[in-house]
PDB file of N, H, CA, C and O in Angstrom:
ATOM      1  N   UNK A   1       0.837  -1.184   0.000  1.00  0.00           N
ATOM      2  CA  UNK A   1       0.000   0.000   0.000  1.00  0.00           C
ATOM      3  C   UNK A   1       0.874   1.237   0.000  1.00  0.00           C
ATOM      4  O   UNK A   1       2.059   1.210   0.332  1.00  0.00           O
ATOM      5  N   UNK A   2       0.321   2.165  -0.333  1.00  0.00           N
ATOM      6  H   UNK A   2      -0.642   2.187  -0.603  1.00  0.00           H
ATOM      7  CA  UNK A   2       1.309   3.486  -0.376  1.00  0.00           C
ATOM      8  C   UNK A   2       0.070   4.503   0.133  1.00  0.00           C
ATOM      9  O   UNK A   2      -1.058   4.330  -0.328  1.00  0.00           O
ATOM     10  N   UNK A   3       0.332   5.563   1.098  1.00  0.00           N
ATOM     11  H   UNK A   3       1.248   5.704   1.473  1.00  0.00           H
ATOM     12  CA  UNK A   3      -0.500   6.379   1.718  1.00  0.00           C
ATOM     13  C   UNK A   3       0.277   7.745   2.039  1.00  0.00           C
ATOM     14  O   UNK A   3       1.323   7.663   2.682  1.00  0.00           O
ATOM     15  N   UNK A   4      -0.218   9.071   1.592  1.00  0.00           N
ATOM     16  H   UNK A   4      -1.068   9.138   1.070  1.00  0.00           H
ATOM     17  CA  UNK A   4      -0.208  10.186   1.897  1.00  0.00           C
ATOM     18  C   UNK A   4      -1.532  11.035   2.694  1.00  0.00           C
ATOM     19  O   UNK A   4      -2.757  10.922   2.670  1.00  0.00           O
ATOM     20  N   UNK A   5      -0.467  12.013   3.458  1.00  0.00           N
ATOM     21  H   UNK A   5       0.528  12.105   3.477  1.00  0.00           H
ATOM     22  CA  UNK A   5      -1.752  12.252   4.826  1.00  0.00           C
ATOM     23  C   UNK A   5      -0.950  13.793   5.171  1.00  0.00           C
ATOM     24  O   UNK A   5       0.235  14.024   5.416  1.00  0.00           O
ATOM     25  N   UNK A   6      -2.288  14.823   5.062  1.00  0.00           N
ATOM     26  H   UNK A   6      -3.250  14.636   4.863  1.00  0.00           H
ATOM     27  CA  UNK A   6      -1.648  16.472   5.065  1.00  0.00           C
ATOM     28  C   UNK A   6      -2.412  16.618   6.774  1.00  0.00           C
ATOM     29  O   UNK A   6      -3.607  16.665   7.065  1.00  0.00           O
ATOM     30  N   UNK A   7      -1.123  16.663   7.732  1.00  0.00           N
ATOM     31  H   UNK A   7      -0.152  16.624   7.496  1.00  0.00           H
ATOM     32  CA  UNK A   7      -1.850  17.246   8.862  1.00  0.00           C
ATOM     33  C   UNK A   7      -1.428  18.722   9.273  1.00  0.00           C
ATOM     34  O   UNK A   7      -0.360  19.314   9.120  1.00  0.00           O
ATOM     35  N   UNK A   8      -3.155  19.283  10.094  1.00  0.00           N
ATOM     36  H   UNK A   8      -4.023  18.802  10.218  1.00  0.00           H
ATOM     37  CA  UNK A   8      -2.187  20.684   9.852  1.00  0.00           C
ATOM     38  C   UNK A   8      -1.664  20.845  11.424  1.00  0.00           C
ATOM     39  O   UNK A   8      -1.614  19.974  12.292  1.00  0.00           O
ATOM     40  N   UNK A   9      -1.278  22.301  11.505  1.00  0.00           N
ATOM     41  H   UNK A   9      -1.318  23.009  10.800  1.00  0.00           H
ATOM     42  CA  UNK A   9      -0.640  22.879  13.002  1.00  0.00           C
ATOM     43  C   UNK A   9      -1.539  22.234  13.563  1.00  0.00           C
ATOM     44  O   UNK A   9      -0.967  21.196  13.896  1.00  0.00           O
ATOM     45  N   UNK A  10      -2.466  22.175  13.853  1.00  0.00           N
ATOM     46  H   UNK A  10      -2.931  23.018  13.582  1.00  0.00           H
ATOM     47  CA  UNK A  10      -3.542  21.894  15.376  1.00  0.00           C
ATOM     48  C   UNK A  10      -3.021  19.776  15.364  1.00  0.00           C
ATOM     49  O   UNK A  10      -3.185  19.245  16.462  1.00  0.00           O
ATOM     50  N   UNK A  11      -2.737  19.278  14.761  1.00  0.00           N
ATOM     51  H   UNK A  11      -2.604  19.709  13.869  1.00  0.00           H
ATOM     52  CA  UNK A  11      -2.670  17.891  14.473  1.00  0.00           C
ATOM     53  C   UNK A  11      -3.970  17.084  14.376  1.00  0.00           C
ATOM     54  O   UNK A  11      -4.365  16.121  15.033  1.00  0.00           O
ATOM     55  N   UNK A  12      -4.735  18.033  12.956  1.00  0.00           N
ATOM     56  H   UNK A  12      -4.415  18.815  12.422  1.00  0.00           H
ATOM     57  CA  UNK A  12      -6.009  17.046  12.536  1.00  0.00           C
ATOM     58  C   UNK A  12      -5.442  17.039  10.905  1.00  0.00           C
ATOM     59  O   UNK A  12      -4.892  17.961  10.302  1.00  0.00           O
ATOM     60  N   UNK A  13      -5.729  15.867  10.493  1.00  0.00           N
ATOM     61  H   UNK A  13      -6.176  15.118  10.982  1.00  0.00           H
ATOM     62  CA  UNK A  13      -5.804  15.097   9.442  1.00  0.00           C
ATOM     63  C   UNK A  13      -6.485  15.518   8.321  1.00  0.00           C
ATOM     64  O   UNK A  13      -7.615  15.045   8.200  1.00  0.00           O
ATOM     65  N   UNK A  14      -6.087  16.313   7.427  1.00  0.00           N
ATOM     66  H   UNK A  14      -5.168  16.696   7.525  1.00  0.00           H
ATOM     67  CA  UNK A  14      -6.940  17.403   6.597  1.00  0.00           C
ATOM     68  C   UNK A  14      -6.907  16.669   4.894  1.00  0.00           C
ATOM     69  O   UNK A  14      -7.327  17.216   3.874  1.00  0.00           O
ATOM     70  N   UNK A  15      -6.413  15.596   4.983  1.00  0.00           N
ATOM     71  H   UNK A  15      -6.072  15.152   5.811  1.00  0.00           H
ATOM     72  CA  UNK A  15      -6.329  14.688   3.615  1.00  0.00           C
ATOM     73  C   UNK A  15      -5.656  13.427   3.726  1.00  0.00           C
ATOM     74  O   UNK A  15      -4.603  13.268   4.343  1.00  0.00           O
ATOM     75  N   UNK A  16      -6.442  12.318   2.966  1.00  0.00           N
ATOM     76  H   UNK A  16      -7.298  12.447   2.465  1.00  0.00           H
ATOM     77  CA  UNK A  16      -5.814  10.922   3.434  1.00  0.00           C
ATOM     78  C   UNK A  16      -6.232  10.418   2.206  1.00  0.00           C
ATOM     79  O   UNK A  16      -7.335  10.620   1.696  1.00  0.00           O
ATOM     80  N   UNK A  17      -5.301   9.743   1.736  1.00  0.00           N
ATOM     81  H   UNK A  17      -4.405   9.580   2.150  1.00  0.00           H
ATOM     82  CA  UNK A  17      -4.778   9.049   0.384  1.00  0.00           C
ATOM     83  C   UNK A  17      -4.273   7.679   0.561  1.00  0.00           C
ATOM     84  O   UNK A  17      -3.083   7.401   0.415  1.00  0.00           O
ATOM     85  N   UNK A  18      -5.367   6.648   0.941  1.00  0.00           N
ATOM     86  H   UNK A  18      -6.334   6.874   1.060  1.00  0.00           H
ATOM     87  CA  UNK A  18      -4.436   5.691   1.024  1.00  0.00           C
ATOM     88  C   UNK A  18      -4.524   5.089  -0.247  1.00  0.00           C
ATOM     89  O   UNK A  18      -5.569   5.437  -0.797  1.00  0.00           O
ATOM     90  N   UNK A  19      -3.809   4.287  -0.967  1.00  0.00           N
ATOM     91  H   UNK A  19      -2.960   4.004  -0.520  1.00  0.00           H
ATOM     92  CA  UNK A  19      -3.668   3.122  -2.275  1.00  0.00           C
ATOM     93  C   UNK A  19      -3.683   1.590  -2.002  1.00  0.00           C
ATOM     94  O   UNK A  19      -3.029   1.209  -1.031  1.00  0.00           O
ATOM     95  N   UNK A  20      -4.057   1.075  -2.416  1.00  0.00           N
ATOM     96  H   UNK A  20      -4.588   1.385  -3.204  1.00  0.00           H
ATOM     97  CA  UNK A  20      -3.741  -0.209  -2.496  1.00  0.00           C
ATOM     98  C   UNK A  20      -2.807  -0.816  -3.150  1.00  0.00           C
ATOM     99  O   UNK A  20      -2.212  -1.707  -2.544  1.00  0.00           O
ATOM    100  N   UNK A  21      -2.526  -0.602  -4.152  1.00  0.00           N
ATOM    101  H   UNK A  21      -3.009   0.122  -4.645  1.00  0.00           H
ATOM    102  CA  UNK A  21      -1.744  -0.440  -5.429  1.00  0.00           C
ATOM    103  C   UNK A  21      -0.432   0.555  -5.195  1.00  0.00           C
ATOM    104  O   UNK A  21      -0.423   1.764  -5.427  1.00  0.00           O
ATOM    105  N   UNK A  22       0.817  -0.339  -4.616  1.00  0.00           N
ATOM    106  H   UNK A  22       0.810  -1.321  -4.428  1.00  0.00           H
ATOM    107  CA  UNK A  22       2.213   0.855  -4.233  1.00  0.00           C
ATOM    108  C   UNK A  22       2.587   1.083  -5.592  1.00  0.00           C
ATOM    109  O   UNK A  22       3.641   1.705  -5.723  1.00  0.00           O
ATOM    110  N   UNK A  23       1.796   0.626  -6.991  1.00  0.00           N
ATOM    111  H   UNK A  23       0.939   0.121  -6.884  1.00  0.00           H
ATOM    112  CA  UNK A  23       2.870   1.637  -8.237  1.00  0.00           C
ATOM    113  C   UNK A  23       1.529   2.185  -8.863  1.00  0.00           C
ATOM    114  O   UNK A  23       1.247   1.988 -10.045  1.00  0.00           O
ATOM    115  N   UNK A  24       0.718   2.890  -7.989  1.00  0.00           N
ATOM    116  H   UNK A  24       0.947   3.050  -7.028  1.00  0.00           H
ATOM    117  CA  UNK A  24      -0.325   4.055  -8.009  1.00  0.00           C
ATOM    118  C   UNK A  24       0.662   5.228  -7.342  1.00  0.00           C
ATOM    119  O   UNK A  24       1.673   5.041  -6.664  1.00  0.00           O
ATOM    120  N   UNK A  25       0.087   6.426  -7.724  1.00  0.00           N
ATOM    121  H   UNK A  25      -0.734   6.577  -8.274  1.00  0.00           H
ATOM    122  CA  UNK A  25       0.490   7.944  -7.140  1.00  0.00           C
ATOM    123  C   UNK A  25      -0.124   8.172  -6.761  1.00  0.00           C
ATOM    124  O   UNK A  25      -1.155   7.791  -7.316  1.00  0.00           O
ATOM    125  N   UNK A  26      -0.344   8.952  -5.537  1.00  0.00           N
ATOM    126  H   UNK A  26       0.493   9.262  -5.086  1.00  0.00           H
ATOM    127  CA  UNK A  26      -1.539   9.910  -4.716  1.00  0.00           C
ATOM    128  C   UNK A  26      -1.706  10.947  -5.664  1.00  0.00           C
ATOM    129  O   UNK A  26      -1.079  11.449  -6.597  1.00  0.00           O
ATOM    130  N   UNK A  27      -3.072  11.117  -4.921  1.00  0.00           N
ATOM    131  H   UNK A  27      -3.581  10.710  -4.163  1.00  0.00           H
ATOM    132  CA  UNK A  27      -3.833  12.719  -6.151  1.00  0.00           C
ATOM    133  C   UNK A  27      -2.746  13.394  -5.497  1.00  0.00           C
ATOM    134  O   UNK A  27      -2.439  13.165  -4.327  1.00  0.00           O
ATOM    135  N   UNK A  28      -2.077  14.340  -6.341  1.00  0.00           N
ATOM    136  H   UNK A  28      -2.326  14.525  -7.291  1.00  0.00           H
ATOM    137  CA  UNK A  28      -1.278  15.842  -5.586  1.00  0.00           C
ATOM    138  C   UNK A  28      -2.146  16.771  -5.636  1.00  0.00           C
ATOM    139  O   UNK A  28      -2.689  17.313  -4.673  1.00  0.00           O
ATOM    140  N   UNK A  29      -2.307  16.988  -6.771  1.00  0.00           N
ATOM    141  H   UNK A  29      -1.866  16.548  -7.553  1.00  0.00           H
ATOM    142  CA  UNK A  29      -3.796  17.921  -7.004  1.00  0.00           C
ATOM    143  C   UNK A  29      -4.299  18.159  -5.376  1.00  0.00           C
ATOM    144  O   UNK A  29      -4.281  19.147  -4.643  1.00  0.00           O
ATOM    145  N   UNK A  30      -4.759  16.738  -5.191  1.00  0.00           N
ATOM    146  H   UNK A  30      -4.774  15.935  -5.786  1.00  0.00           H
ATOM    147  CA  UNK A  30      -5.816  17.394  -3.574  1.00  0.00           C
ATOM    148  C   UNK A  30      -4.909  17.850  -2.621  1.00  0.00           C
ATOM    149  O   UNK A  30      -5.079  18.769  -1.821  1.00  0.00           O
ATOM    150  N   UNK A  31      -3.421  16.766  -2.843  1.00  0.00           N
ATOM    151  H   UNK A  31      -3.283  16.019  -3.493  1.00  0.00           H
ATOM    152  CA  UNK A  31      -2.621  17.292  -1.355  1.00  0.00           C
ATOM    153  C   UNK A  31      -2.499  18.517  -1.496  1.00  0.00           C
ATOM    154  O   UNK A  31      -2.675  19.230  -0.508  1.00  0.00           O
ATOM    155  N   UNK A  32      -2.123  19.169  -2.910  1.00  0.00           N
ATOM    156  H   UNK A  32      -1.980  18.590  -3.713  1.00  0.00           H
ATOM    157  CA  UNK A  32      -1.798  20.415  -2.724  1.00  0.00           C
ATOM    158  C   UNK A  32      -2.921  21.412  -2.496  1.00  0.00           C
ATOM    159  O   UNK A  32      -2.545  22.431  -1.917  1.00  0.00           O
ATOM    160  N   UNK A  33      -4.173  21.365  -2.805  1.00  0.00           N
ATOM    161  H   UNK A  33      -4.478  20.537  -3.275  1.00  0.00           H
ATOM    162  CA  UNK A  33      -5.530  21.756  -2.552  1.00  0.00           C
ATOM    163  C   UNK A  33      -5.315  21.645  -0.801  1.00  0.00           C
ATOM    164  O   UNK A  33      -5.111  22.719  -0.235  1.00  0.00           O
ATOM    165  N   UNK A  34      -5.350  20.540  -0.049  1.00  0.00           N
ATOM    166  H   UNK A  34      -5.515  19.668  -0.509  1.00  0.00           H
ATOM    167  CA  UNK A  34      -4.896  20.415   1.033  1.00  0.00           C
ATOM    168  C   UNK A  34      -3.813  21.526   1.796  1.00  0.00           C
ATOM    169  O   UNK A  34      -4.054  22.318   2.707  1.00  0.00           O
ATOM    170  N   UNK A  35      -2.718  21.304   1.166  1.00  0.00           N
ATOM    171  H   UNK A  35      -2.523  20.661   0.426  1.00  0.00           H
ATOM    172  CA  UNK A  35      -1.934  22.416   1.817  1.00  0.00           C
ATOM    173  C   UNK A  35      -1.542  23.471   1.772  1.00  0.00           C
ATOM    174  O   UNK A  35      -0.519  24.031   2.166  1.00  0.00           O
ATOM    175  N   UNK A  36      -3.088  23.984   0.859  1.00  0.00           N
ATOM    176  H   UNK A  36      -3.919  23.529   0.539  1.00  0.00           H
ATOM    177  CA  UNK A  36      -2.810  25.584   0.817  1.00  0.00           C
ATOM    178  C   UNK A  36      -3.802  25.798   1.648  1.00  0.00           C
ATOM    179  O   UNK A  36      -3.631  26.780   2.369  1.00  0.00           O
ATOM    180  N   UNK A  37      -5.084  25.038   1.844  1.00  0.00           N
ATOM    181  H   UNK A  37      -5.223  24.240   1.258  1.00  0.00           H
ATOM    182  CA  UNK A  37      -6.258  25.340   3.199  1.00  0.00           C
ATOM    183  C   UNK A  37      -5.331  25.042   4.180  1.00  0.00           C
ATOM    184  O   UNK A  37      -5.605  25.821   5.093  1.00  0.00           O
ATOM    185  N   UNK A  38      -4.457  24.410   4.493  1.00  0.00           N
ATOM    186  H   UNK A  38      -4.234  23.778   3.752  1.00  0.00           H
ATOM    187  CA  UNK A  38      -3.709  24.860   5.733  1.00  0.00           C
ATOM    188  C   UNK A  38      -3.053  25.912   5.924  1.00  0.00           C
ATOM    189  O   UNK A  38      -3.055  26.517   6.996  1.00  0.00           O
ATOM    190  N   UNK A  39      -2.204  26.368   4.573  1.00  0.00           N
ATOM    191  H   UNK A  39      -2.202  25.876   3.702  1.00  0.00           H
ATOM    192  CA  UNK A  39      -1.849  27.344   4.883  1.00  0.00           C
ATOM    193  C   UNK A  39      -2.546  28.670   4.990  1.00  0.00           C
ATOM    194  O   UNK A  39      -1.870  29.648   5.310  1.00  0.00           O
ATOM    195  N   UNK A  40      -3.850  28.803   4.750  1.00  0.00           N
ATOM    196  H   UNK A  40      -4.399  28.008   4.490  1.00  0.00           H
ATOM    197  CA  UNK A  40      -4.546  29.622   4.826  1.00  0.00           C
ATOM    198  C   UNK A  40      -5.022  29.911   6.442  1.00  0.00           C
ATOM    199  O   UNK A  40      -5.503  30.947   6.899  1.00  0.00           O
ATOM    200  N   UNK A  41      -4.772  28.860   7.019  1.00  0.00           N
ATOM    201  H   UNK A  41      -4.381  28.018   6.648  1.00  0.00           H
ATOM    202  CA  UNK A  41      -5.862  29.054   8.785  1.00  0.00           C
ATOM    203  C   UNK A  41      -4.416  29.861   9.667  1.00  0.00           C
ATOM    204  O   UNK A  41      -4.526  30.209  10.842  1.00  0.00           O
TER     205      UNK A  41
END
């Protein structure tokens, strides 16, 4: 399995990507969608 996970300052879990498939890629698209709403708070 292969899994990406955006937590922010407070330590909640603001995107979770897990795969089943380790020669799949995580969406970046969302992580990065993800870590600009973090960087926004």
């Amino acid at each position: 399995k292969r899994a990406a996970f955006v937590i922010d300052r407070k330590g909640i879990i603001q995107h979770i990507d897990i795969l089943d498939d380790p020669g799949k890629i995580p969406d970046f698209h969302a992580i990065e969608h993800a870590l600009n709403k973090c960087s926004e708070q």
